[in-house]
C-alpha positions in Angstrom: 105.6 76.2 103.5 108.7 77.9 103.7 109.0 80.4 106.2 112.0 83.1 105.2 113.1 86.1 107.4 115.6 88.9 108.3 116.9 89.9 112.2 120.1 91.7 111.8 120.4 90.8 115.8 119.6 86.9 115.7 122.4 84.7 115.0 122.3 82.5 112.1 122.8 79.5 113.7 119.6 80.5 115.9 118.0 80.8 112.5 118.7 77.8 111.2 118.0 76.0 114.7 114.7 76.7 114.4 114.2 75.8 110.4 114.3 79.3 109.4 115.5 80.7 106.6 117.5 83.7 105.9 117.8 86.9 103.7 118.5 90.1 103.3 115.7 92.7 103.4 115.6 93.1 99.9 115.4 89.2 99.6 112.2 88.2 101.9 110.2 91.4 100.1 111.1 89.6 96.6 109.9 86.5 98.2 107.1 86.6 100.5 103.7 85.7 100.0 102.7 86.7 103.4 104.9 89.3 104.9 104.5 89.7 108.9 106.5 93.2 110.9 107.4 92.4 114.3 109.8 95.3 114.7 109.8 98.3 117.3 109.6 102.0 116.2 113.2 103.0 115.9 115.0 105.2 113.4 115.7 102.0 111.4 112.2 100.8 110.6 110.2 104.0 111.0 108.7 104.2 107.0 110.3 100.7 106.4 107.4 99.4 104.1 107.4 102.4 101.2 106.9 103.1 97.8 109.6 101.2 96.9 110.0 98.3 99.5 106.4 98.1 97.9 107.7 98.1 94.1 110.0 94.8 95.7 107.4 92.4 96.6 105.0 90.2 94.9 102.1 91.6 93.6 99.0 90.6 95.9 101.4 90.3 98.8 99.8 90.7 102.5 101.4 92.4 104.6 100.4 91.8 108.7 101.5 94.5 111.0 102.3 92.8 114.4 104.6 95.7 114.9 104.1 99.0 117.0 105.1 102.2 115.4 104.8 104.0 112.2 106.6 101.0 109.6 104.3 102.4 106.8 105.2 105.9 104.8 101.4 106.2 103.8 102.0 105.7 99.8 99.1 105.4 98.2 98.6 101.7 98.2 96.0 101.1 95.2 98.3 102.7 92.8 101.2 100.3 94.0 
């Protein structure tokens, strides 16, 4: 298993210490099979995971919410 993510505060090299991966946002939608949130409620993730992150990612992806907040804009997720 591969195990890819993004944390525009984390250091690369922290990263990589660990045997992480790294992408841009755009990157670990297209990639993930399993996509976990561990992000706080800010003005940068509130509505993060929309219609068209959504459009992005795999199709069957599973998305876990570990965050706190409001990361989803409420699309209408059958259609997607």
């Amino acid at each position: 298993m591969e195990i890819v993510g993004h944390d525009p505060f984390v250091s690369a090299s922290v990263v990589k210490d660990q045997g992480i991966g790294t992408g841009k946002l755009e990157e670990v939608y297209a990639a993930a099979d399993y996509l976990t949130l561990h992000v706080g409620l800010t003005p940068r993730t509130a509505g993060m995971i929309n219609a068209d992150s959504l459009k992005k990612m795999k199709r069957g992806v599973r998305i876990v919410n570990c965050a706190r907040g409001n990361w989803s804009t409420k699309p209408r997720w059958r259609r997607l």
